[in-house]
C-alpha positions as CSV (number, residue, x, y, z in Angstrom):
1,X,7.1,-12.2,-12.6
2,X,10.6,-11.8,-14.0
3,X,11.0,-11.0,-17.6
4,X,12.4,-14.7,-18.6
5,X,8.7,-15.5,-17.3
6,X,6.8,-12.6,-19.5
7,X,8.9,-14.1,-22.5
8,X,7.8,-17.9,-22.2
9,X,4.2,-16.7,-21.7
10,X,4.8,-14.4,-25.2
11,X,6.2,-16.8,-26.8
12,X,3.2,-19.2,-26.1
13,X,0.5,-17.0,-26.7
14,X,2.3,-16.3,-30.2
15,X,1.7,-20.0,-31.0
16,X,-1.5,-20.5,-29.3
17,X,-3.4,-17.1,-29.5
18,X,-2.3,-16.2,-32.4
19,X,-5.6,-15.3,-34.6
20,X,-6.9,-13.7,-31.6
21,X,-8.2,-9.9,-32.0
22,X,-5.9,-7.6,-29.3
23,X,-5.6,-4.4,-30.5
24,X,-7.7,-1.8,-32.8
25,X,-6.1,0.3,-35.1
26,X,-8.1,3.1,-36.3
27,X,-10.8,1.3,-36.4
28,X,-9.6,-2.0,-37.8
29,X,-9.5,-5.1,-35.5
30,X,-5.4,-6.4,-35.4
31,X,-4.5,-10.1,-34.3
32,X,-1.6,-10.9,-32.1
33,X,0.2,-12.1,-35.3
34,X,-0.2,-9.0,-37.7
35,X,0.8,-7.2,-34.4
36,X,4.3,-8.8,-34.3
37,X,3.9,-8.9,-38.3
38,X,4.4,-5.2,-37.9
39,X,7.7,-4.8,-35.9
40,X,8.7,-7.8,-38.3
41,X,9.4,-10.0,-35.2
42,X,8.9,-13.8,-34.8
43,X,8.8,-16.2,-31.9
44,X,12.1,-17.4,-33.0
45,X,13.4,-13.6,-32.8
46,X,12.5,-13.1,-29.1
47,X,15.2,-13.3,-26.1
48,X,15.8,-11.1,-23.0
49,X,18.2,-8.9,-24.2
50,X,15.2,-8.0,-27.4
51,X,12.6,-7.2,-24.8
52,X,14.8,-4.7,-22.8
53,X,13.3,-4.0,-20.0
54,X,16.3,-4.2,-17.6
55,X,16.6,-1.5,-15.6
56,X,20.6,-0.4,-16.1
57,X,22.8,2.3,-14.8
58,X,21.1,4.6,-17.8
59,X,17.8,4.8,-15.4
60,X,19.8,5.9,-12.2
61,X,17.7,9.4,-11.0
62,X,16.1,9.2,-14.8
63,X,12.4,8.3,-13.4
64,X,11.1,8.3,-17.5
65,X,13.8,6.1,-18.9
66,X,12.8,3.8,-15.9
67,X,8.9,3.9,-16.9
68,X,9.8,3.2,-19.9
69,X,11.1,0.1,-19.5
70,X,7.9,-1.1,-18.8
71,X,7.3,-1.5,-22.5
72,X,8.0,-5.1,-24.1
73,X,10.5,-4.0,-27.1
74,X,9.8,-0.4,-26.2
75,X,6.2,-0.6,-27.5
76,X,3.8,0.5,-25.4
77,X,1.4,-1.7,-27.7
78,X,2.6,-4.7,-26.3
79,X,2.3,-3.4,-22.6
80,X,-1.3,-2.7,-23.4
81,X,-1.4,-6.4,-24.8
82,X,0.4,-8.2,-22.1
83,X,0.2,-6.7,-18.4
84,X,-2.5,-4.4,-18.8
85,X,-6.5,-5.3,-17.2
86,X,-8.4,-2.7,-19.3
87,X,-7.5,-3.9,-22.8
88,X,-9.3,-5.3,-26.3
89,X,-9.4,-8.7,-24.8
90,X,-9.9,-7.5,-21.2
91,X,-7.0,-8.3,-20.0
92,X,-7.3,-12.5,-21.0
93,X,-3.3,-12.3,-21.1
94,X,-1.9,-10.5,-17.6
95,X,-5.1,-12.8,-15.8
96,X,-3.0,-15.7,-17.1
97,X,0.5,-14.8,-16.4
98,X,-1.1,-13.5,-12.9
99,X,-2.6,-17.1,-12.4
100,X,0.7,-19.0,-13.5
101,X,2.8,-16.7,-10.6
102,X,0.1,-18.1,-8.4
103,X,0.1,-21.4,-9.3
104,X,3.6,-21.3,-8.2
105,X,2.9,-19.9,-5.2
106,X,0.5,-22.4,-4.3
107,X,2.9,-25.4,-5.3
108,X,5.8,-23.5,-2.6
109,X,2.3,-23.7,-0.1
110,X,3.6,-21.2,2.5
111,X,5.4,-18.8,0.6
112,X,2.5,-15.2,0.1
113,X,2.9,-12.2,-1.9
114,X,1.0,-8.4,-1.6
115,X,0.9,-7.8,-5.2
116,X,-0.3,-4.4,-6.5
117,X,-2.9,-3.2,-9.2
118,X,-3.1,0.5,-10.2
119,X,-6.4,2.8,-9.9
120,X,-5.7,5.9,-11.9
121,X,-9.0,8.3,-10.8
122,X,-9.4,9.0,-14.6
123,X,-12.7,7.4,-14.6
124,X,-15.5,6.3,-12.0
125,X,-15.7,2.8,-14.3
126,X,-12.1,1.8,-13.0
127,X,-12.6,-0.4,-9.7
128,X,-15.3,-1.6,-11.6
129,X,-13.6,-2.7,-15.2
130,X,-10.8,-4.2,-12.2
131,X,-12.9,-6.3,-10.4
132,X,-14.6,-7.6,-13.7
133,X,-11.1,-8.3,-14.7
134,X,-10.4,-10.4,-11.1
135,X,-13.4,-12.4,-11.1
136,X,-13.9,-13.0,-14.8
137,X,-10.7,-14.8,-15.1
138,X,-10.6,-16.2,-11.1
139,X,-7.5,-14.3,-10.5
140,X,-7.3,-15.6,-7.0
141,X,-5.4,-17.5,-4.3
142,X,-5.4,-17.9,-0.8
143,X,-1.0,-17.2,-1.0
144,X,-2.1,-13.5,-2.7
145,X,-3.3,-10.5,-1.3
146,X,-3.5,-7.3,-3.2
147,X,-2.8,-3.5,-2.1
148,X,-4.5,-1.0,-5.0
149,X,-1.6,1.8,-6.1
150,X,-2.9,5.5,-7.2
151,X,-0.4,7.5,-9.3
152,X,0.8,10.8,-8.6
153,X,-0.7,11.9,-12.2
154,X,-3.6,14.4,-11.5
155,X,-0.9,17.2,-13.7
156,X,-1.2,14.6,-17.0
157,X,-4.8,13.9,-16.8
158,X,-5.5,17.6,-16.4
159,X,-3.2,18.7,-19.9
160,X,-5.4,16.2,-21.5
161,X,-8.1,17.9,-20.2
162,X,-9.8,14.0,-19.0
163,X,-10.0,16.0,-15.1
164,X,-11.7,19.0,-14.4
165,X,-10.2,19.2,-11.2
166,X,-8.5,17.0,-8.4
167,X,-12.0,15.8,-6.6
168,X,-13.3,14.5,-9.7
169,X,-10.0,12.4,-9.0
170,X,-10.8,11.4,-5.7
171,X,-14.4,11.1,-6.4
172,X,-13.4,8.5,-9.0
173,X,-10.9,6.9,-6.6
174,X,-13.4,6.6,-3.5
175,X,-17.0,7.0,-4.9
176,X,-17.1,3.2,-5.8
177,X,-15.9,2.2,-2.7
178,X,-18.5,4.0,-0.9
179,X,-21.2,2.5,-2.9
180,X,-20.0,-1.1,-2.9
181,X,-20.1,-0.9,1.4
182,X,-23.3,1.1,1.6
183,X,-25.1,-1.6,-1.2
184,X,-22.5,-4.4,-2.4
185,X,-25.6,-5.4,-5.3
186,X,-24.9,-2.7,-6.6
187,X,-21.1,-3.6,-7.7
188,X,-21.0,-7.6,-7.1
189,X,-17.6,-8.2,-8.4
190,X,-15.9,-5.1,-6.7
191,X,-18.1,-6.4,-3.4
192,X,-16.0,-9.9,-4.1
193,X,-12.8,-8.0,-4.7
194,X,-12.3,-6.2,-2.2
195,X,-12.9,-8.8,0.1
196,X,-8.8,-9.7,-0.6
197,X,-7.3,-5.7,-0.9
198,X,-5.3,-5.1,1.9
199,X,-4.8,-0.8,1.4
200,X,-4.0,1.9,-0.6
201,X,-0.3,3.0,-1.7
202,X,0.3,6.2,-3.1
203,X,3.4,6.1,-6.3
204,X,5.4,8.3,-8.6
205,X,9.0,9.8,-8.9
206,X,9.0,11.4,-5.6
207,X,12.1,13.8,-6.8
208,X,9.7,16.0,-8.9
209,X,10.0,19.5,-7.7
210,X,6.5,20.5,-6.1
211,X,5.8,23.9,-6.8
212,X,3.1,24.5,-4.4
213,X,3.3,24.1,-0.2
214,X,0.2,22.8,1.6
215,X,-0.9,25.0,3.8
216,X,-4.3,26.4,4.7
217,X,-4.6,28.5,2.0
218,X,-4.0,25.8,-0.5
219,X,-7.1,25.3,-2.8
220,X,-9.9,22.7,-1.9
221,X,-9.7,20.1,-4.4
222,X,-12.7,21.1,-6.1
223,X,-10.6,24.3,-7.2
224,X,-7.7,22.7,-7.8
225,X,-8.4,22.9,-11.5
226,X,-4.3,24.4,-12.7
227,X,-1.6,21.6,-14.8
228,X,0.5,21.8,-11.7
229,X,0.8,18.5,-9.7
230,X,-0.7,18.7,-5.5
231,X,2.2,18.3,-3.3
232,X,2.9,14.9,-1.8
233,X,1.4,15.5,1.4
234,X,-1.8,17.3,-0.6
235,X,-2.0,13.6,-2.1
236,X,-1.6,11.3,1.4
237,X,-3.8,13.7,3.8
238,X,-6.8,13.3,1.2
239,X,-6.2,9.4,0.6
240,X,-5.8,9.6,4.3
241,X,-9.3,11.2,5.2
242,X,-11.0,9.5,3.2
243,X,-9.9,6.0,4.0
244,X,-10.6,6.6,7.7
245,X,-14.2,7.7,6.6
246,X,-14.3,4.6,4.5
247,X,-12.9,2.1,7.5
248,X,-15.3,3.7,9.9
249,X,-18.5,2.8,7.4
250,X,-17.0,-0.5,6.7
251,X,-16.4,-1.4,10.5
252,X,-20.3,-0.5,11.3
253,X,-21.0,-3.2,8.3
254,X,-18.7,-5.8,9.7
255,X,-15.9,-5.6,6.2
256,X,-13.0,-5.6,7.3
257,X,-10.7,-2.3,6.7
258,X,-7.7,-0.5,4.9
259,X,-5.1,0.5,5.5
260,X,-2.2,3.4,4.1
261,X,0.8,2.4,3.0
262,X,3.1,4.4,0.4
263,X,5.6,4.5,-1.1
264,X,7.5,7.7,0.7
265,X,11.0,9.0,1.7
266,X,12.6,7.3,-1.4
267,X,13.9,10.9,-2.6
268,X,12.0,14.6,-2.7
269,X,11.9,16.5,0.5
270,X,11.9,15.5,3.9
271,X,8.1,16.3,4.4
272,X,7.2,13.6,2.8
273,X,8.6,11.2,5.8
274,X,6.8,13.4,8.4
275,X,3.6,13.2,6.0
276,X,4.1,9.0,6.5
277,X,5.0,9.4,10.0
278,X,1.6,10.6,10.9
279,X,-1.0,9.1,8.3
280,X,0.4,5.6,7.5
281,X,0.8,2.3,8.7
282,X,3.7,1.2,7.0
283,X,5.5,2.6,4.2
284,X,8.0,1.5,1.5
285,X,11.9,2.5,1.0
286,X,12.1,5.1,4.0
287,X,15.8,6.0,2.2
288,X,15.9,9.6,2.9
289,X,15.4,8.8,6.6
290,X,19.4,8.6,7.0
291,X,19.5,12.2,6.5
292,X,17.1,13.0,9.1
293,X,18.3,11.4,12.8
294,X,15.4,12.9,14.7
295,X,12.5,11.5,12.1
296,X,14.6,8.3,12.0
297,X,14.5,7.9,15.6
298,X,10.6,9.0,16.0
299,X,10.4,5.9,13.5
300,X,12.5,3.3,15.2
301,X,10.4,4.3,18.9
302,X,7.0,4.2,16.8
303,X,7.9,0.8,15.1
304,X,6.6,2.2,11.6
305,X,7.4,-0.7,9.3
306,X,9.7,-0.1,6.2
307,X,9.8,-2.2,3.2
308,X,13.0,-1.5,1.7
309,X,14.5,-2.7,-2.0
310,X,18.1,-2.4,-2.3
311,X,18.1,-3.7,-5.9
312,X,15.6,-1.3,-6.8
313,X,17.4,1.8,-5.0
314,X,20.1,1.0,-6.8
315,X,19.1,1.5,-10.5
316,X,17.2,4.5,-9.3
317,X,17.9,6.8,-6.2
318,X,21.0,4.9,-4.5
319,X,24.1,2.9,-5.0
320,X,23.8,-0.7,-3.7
321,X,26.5,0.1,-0.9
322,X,25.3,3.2,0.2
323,X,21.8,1.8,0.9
324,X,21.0,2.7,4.7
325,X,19.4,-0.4,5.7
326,X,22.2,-2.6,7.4
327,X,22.0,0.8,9.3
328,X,18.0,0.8,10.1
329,X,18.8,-2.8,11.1
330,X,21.7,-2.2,13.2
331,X,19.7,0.6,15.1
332,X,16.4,-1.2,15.8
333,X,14.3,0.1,12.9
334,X,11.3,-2.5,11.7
335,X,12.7,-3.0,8.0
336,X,12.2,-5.9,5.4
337,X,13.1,-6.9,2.8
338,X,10.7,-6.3,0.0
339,X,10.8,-7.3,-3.7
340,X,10.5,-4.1,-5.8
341,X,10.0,-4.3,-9.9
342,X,10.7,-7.6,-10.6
343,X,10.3,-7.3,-14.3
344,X,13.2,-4.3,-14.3
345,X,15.5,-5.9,-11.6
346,X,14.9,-9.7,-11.6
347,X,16.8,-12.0,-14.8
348,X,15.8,-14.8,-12.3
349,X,13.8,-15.7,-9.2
350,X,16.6,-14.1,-7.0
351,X,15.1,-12.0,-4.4
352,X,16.2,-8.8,-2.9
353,X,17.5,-11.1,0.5
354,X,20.5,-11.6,-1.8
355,X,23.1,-9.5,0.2
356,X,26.2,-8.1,-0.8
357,X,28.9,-10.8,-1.9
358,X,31.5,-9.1,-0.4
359,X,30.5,-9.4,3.0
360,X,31.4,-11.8,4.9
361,X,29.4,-15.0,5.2
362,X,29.3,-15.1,9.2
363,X,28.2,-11.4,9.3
364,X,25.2,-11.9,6.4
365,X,23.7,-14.6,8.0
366,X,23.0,-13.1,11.2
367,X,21.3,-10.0,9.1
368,X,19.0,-12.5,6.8
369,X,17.9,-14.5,9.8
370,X,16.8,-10.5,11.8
371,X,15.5,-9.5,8.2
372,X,13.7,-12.8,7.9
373,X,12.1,-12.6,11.2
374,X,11.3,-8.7,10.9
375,X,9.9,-9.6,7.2
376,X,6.6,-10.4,9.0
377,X,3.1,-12.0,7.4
378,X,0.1,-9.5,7.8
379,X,-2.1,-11.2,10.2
380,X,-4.5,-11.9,7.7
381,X,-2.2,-14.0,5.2
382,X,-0.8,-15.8,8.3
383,X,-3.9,-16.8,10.0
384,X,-5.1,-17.9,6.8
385,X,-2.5,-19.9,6.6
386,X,-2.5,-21.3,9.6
387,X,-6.6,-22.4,9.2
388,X,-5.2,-24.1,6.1
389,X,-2.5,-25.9,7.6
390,X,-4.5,-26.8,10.9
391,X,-7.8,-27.4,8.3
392,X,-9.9,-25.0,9.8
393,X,-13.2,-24.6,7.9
394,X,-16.1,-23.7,11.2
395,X,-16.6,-20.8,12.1
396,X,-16.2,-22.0,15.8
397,X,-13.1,-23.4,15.3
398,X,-12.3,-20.4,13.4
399,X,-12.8,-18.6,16.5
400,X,-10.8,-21.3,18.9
401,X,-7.8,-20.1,16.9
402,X,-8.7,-16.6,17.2
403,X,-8.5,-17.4,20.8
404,X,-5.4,-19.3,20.9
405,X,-3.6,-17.5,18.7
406,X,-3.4,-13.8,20.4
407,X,-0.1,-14.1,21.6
408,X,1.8,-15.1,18.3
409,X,-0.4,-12.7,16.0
410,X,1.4,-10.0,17.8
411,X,3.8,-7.9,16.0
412,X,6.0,-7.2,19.3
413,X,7.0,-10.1,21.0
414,X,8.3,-9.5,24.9
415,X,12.1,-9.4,24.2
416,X,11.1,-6.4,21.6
417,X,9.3,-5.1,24.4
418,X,11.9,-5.2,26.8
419,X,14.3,-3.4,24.1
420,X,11.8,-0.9,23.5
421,X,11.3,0.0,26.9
422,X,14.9,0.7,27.6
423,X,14.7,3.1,24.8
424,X,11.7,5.1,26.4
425,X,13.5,5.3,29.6
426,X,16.1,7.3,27.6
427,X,13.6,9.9,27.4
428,X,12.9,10.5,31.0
429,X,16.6,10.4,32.0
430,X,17.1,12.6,34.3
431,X,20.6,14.3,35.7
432,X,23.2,16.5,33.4
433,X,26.1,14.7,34.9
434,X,25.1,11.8,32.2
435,X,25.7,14.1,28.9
436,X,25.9,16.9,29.8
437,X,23.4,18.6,28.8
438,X,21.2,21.1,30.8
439,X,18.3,18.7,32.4
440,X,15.6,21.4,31.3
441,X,16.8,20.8,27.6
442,X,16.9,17.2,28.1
443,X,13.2,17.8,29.8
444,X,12.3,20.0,26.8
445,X,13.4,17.3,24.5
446,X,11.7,14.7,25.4
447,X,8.6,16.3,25.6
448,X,8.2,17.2,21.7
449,X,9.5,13.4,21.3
450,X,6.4,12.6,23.0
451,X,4.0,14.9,21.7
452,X,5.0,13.5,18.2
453,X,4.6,9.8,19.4
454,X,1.1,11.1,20.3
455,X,0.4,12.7,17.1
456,X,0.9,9.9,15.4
457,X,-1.0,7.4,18.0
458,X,-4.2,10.1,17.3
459,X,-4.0,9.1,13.7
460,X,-3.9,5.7,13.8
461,X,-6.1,5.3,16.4
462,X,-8.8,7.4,14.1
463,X,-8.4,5.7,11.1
464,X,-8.4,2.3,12.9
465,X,-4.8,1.5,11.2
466,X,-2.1,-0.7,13.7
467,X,-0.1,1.2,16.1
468,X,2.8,-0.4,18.0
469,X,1.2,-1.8,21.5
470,X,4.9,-0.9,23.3
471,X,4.3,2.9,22.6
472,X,0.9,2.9,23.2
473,X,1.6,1.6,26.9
474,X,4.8,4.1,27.0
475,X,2.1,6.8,26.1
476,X,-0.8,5.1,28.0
477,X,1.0,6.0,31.5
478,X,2.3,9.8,30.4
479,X,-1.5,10.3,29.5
480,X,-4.3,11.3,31.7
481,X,-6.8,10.0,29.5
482,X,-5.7,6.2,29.2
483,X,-5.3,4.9,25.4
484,X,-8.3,2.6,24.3
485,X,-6.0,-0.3,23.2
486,X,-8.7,-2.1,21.5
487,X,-9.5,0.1,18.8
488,X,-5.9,-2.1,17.1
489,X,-7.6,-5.5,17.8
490,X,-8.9,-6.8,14.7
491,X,-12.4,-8.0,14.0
492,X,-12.6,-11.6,14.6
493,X,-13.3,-13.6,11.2
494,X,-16.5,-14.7,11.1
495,X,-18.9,-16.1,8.5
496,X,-20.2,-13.9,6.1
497,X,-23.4,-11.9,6.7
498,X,-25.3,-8.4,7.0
499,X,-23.3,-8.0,10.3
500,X,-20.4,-9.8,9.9
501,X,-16.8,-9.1,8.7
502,X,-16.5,-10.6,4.8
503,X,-13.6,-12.5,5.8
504,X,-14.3,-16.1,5.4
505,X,-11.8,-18.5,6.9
506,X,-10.0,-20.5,3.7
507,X,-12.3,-22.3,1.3
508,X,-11.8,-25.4,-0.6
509,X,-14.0,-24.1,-3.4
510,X,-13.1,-20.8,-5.6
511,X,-14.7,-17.5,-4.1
512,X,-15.0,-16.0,-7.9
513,X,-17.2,-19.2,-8.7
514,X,-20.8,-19.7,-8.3
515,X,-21.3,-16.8,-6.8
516,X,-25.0,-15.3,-6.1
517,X,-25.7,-11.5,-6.1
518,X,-28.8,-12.0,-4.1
519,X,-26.8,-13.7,-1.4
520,X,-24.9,-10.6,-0.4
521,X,-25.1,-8.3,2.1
522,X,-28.6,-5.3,2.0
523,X,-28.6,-2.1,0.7
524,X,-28.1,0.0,3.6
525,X,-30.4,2.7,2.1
526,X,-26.9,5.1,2.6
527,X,-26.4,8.7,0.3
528,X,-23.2,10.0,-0.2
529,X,-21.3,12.5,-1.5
530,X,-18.2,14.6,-1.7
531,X,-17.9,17.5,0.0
532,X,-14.1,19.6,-0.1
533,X,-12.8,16.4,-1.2
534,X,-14.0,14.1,1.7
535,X,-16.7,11.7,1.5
536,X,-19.9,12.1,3.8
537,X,-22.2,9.7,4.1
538,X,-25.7,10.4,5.0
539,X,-28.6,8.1,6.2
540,X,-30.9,9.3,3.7
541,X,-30.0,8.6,0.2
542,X,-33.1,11.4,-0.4
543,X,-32.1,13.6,2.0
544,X,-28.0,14.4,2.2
545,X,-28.0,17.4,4.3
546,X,-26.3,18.0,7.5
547,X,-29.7,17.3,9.0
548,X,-28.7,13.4,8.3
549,X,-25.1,13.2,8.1
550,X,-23.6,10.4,10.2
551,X,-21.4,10.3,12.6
552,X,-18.1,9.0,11.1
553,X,-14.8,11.0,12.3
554,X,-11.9,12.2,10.3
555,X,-8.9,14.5,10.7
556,X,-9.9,17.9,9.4
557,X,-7.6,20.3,7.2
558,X,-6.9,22.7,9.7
559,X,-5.8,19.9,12.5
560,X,-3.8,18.3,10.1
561,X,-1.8,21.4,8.7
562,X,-1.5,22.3,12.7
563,X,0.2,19.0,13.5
564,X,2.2,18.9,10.3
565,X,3.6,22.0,11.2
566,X,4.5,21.2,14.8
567,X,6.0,17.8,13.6
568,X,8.6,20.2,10.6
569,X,9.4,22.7,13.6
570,X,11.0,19.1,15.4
571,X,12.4,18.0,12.6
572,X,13.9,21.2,11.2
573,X,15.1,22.6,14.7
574,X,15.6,19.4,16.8
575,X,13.8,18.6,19.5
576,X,15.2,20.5,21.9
C-alpha cells in the first residue's frame, strides 16, 4: 500500500463512512466527519504532499522523525483510524484497505506478498483481538502470508508502568500460542490464523545504545523489572527459545512451524549479526555485514538469506550508492530484493528492483534477472501456487506433487552446489606455497570456520528452522556423528485433523467462512507455564511439576552465552 492508495481509500470512506462512530473523546463518541471537522479539513483539501508521510532526507539516522511519519497529517488519530486493528470500529478500515491490496494481488494471480502485523506483549488479549480482526473481516488470500513483528519496546511499556517486568512480556507474546496448539477451542480464530503466519521478526531502531551486555549474570526476565531496554541479543535468544519449544509442541500436533526472521545488522553493533547468524533463518537488511568480512563470509558459506531495501536504507542508515548489496551479490551472498515501508518510500507501485539509473543498462539486467531468481517463494506460497495452477484439491494428489516436486522446492539447485563446494575446498587447502601463509594457521583457520558453521547447523536443526543442504553435507563428512538431514524436510500437507498438519491444499471456498469450532482439533489436556522466561509444557494441566514436564528441547542460557562468546572471539580476532 503506497500512500496515493491510503488517500483514495480516505477519501472514500469520508463520503461513504462518514456518520460512522471512530474515535471517543473523553467519553464522547466522534464520527469520521467531526474528526476531520476538527483539523478543519475536507475531502477536497486532501493530496499527497497534505498527508506527509514521505520519508525525506530529514529522517536519515533520525529513527523518531521516521516513526512519525506513520501518522496521516501528523495525527496519530488518524493512524489509530486508518491502519490500526485494535481500534473503535475494530479495525473495519485497515481490513478494507488490507483486502483491496489483495484483491490486486489476486487479479496479478502469481505475484505473493509476506506482509507483517505487530504483537506488542502489552497484553495477553493481543493475538486474540488480531485474529478476531482477520477472520471478522476475511482478511485473507491464498497470494498473502503473514510474519507477526514484536517491537523492541519493553523500556516504554515499563515507564508507563503497563509491564511489571520482561516475562510478563513474553508471557503475553507466547502464552496464547501455547494454548491455541495445546486446545485450538479454546482460541478458534487465533487457531484459524495462525494457520497462514509464517514467523516471528523482531523490530526497532537498532542504533540505540544498549546499556547492558548479556552475559550470565544478566537478570532472568522475571527480574528484569528497571526502564532500561534488554540488549538485542537478550530479545532474539528468548524469541528464539521459545519458538523452538513452540515448533516442537506444534510438530507432535501435526501444525506446521515458525520460523525467526529479524530484522538485524541494519546499524547497532556487530553482535547483533552473530546473534542472527546462530538463531535465525533468514534475516532482513544484513548492512553492517560489509564491515565485518569474516561474519560476511560465515554468511555467504551458510547461505543465510538477506532481504535487503535499498530505498529504505537510504532515508535511514545508508546512501543509495553506498548500499553493499551489488557487493553481497557479486560475492555469492543469498540477497533479495525486498520491499521495505511502502507508505514512507513508495509515491507509486515502483518496487525496490528499480536500480540505479546511472548504471548501465547491460550491467542492471544481468543483476535483476540473479536478484529475481535469488528473490525465492517460501515453499509454502509456491506449492500453493502451484496446486492452484495445476487444480489440485485431493489430498492424494496433493501428495503426487509433494512427490514430484522435491527437486524444484529445493532452495540450492546443483550449479549452486557445485559453487558452494569449491568454496569449502578453500578451507581444507592445504600447502603455504599458495598464500603464504603458515599451513598450521591456515589449518587453525579453518577449523573455527567450521566450528561456527556447526554452531549454527545445531540451532537450526533444534528449532526445526531450514538450514542450507550444501553445508550440511560439507559438515555431514567432517562429523563423526552424521547430520540427520531430515529434520529440514517439511511436513507433507495433508488434510486437516487431530494428527495432521493444518495446512490444507488451496480452497475454492473462504477459510474465515462457515467455520465450526467443534470441528477442530482436541484439547490435548496440556498445562503450561513460564519458567525463567521459557515456556514448559507439562502433561498434566493439574499437575505442572517436573514430575510431568515433557520432553521438548531448547538451547539453554548458559550454552547459548558459551557459543555467542566463541562466535565474538572469531569475529573480533579473525579466525586464525
Amino acid at each position: 500500500m503506497n500512500q496515493k492508495h491510503l488517500l483514495r481509500f480516505i477519501k472514500r470512506a469520508m463520503k461513504k463512512y462518514p456518520e460512522d462512530i471512530v474515535h471517543v473523546e473523553q467519553g464522547k463518541g466522534q464520527t469520521l466527519s467531526e474528526v476531520f471537522e476538527t483539523m478543519n479539513l475536507t475531502a477536497f483539501d486532501l493530496s499527497v504532499d497534505t498527508l506527509d508521510m514521505h520519508a525525506d532526507r530529514n529522517t536519515f539516522h533520525r529513527f523518531d522523525k521516521f516513526n512519525a511519519k506513520y501518522n496521516p497529517i501528523g495525527e496519530s488519530i488518524l493512524r489509530e483510524i486508518f491502519i490500526k486493528t485494535d481500534n473503535h470500529i475494530e479495525g473495519k478500515y485497515f481490513g478494507h484497505i488490507i483486502k483491496e491490496v489483495m484483491e490486486d494481488l489476486e487479479e496479478s494471480k502469481y505475484q505473493n506478498v509476506e506482509l507483517r502485523l505487530s504483537i506488542y506483549g502489552r497484553s495477553r488479549d493481543e493475538w486474540d483481538s488480531l485474529a478476531k480482526w482477520a477472520v471478522k473481516h476475511k482478511v485473507h488470500s491464498n497470494n498473502v502470508r503473514w510474519l507477526v513483528q514484536v517491537p523492541r519496546l519493553f523500556d516504554v511499556y515499563r515507564t508507563k508502568k503497563q509491564l511489571a517486568n520482561f516475562q510478563e512480556m513474553l508471557e503475553n507474546i507466547f502464552l496464547p500460542l501455547f494454548e491455541a496448539t495445546i486446545n485450538p477451542r479454546s482460541h478458534p480464530e487465533l487457531h484459524l490464523f495462525l494457520q497462514h503466519v509464517d514467523g516471528f521478526d523482531s523490530v526497532d531502531d537498532e542504533s540505540k545504545p544498549e546499556h547492558h551486555i548479556f552475559n550470565l549474570d544478566s537478570p532472568l526476565p522475571a527480574n528484569w523489572t528497571v526502564e532500561d531496554n534488554p540488549p538485542y541479543s537478550y530479545y532474539l535468544y528468548y524469541m528464539y527459545a521459545n519458538m523452538t519449544v513452540l515448533n516442537h509442541l506444534r510438530r507432535r500436533r501435526g501444525f506446521h512451524m515458525f520460523v525467526l526472521r529479524p530484522h538485524c545488522g541494519e546499524a547497532g553493533p556487530i553482535h547483533h549479526l552473530i546473534s542472527g547468524f546462530m538463531l535465525s533463518e533468514n534475516i532482513s537488511h544484513g548492512l553492517l555485514l560489509r564491515k565485518a568480512p569474516v561474519l560476511q563470509y560465515l554468511y555467504y558459506l551458510a547461505q543465510i538469506g538477506i532481504a535487503m531495501s535499498p530505498l529504505s536504507n537510504n532515508s535511514l542508515f545508508l546512501s543509495y550508492h553506498r548500499n553493499p548489496l551489488p557487493e553481497y551479490l557479486s560475492r555469492g551472498l543469498m540477497v533479495s530484493l525486498s520491499t521495505d515501508d511502502p507508505l514512507q518510500f513508495h509515491f507509486t507501485k515502483v518496487s525496490d528492483t528499480s536500480l540505479d539509473p546511472d548504471t548501465p543498462t547491460e550491467s542492471r539486467l544481468p543483476s535483476l534477472l540473479q536478484l529475481s531468481n535469488r528473490g525465492r517463494l517460501e515453499p509454502e506460497i509456491l506449492l500453493r501456487a502451484k496446486q492452484d495452477f495445476m487444480k489440485i484439491d485431493s489430498a492424494t494428489d496433493l501428495e503426487y506433487l509433494n512427490e514430484q516436486s522435491d527437486t524444484s522446492l529445493d532452495h540450492f539447485p546443483k550449479e549452486r552446489d557445485l559453487t558452494l563446494e569449491r568454496e569449502f575446498q578453500r578451507v581444507t587447502i592445504s600447502g603455504e606455497e599458495m598464500c603464504g601463509v603458515p599451513f598450521t594457521d591456515l589449518l587453525d583457520a579453518a577449523k573455527c570456520i567450521v566450528k561456527a558453521l556447526f554452531i549454527r547447523e545445531k540451532y537450526m536443526a533444534r528449532s526445526m528452522q531450514n538450514f542450507c543442504r550444501t553445508t550440511a553435507r560439507y559438515l555431514r563428512q567432517l562429523g563423526e556423528k552424521p547430520l540427520d538431514l531430515s529434520v529440514y524436510d517439511e511436513i507433507p500437507e495433508t488434510p486437516v485433523s487431530a494428527d495432521a498438519p493444518v495446512h490444507p491444499p488451496v480452497s475454492r471456498t473462504h477459510p474465515y467462512e462457515n467455520w465450526d469450532p467443534s470441528t477442530m482439533p482436541l484439547d490435548m489436556g496440556f498445562g503450561c507455564k513460564m519458567v525463567d522466561g521459557v515456556m514448559h509444557v507439562y502433561s498434566k494441566s493439574s499437575q505442572m511439576d517436573k514430575s510431568s514436564e515433557l520432553d521438548l528441547p531448547y538451547t539453554d542460557l548458559q550454552e547459548y552465552i558459551a557459543d555467542m562468546n566463541v562466535l565474538m572471539a572469531l569475529i573480533i580476532n579473525g579466525p586464525v
